[in-house]
TIRO-2110 file (N, C-alpha, C; in Angstrom, 1 decimal):
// TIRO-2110
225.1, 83.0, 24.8, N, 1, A
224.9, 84.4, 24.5, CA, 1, A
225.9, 85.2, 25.2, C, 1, A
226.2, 84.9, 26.7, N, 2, A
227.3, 85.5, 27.2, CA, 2, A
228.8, 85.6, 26.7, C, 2, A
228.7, 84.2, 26.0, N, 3, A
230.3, 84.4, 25.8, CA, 3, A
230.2, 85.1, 24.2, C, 3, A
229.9, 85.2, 23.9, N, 4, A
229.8, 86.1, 22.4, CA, 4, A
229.6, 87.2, 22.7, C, 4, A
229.0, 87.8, 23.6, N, 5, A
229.3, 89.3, 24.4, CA, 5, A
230.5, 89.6, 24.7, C, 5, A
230.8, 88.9, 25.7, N, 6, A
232.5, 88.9, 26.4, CA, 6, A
233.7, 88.7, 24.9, C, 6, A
233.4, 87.7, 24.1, N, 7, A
234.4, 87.8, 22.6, CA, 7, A
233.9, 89.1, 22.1, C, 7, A
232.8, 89.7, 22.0, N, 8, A
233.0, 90.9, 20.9, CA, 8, A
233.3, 92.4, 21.8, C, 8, A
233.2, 91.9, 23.0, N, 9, A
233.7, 93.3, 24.1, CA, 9, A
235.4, 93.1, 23.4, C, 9, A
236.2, 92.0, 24.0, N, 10, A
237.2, 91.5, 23.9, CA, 10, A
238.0, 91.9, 22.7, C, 10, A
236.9, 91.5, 21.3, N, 11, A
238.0, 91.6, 19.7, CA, 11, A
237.7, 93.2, 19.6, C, 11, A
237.3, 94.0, 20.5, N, 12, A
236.5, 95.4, 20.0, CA, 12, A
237.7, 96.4, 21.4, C, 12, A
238.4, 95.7, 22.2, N, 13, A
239.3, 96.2, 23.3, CA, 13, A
238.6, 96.7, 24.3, C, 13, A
237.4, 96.4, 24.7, N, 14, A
236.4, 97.0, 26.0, CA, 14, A
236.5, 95.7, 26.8, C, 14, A
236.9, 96.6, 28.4, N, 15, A
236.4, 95.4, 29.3, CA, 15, A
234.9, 95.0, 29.4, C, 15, A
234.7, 93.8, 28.7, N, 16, A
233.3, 93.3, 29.3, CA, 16, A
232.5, 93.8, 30.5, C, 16, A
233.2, 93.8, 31.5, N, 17, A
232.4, 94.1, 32.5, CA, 17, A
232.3, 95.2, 32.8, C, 17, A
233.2, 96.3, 32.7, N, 18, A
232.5, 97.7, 32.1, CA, 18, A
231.6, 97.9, 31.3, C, 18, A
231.6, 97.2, 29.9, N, 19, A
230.6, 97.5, 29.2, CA, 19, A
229.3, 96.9, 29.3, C, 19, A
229.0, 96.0, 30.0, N, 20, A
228.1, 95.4, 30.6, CA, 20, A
227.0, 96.0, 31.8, C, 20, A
227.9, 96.5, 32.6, N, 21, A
227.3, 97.7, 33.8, CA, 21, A
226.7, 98.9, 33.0, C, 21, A
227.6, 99.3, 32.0, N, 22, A
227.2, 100.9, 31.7, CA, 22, A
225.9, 101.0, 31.0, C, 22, A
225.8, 99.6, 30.2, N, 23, A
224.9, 99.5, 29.0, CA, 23, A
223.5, 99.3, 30.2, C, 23, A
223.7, 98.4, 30.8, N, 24, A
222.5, 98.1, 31.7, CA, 24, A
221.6, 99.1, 32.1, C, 24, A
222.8, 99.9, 32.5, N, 25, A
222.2, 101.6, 33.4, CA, 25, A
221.6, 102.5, 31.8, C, 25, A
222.4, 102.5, 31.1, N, 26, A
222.1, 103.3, 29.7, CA, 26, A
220.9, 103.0, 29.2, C, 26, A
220.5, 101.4, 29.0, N, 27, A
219.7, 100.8, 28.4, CA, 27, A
217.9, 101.3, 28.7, C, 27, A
218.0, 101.5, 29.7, N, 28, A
216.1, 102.0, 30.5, CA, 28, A
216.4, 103.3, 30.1, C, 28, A
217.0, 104.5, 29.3, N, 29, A
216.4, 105.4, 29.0, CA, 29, A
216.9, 106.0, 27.4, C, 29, A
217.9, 105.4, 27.0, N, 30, A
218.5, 105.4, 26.1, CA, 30, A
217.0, 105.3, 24.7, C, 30, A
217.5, 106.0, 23.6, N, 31, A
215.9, 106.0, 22.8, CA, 31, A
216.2, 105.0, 21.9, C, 31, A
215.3, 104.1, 21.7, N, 32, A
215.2, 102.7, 20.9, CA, 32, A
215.7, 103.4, 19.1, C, 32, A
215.6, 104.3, 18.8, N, 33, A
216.1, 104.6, 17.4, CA, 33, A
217.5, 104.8, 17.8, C, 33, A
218.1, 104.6, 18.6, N, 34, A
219.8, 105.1, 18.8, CA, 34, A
220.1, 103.7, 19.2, C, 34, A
219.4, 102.7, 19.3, N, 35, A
220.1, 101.4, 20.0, CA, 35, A
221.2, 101.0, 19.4, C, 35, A
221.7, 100.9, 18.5, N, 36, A
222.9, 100.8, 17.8, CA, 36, A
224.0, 101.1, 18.4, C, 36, A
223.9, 102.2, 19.0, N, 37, A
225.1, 103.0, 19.7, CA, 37, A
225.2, 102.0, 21.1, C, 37, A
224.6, 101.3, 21.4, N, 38, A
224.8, 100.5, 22.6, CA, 38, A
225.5, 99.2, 22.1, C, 38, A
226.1, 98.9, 20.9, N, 39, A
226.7, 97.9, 20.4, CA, 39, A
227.7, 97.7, 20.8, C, 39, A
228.6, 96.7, 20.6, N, 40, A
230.0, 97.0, 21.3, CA, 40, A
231.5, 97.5, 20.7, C, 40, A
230.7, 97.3, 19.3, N, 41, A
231.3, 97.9, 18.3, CA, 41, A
231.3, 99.6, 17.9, C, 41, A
230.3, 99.8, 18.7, N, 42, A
229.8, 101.0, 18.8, CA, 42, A
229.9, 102.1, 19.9, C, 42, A
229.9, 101.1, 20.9, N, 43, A
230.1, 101.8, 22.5, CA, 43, A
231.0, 102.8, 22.9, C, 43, A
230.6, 103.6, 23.9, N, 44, A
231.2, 104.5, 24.6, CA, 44, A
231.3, 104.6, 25.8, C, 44, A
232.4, 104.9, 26.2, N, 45, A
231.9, 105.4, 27.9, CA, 45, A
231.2, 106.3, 28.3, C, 45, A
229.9, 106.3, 28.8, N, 46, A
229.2, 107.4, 28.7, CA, 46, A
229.9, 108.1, 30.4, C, 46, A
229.6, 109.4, 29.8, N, 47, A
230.0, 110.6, 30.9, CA, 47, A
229.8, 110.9, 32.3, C, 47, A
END
């Protein structure tokens, strides 16, 4: 499961381990109808 994280950070130009940390922190309050937006295909650097 990790390395399919790390490939779709990768084919999508995000450092994994940035997007790994941010999502973690994002994840406990972020609203379960927007989870999508935590994809990696989808992700942002939040602010």
């Amino acid at each position: 499961m990790l390395y399919s994280l790390v490939a779709s950070c990768e084919a999508n130009g995000i450092n994994p381990e940035a997007y790994l940390a941010d999502v973690l922190l994002r994840v406990q309050t972020h609203p379960a109808a927007r989870i999508e937006e935590l994809l990696p295909h989808r992700w942002t650097v939040s602010a």
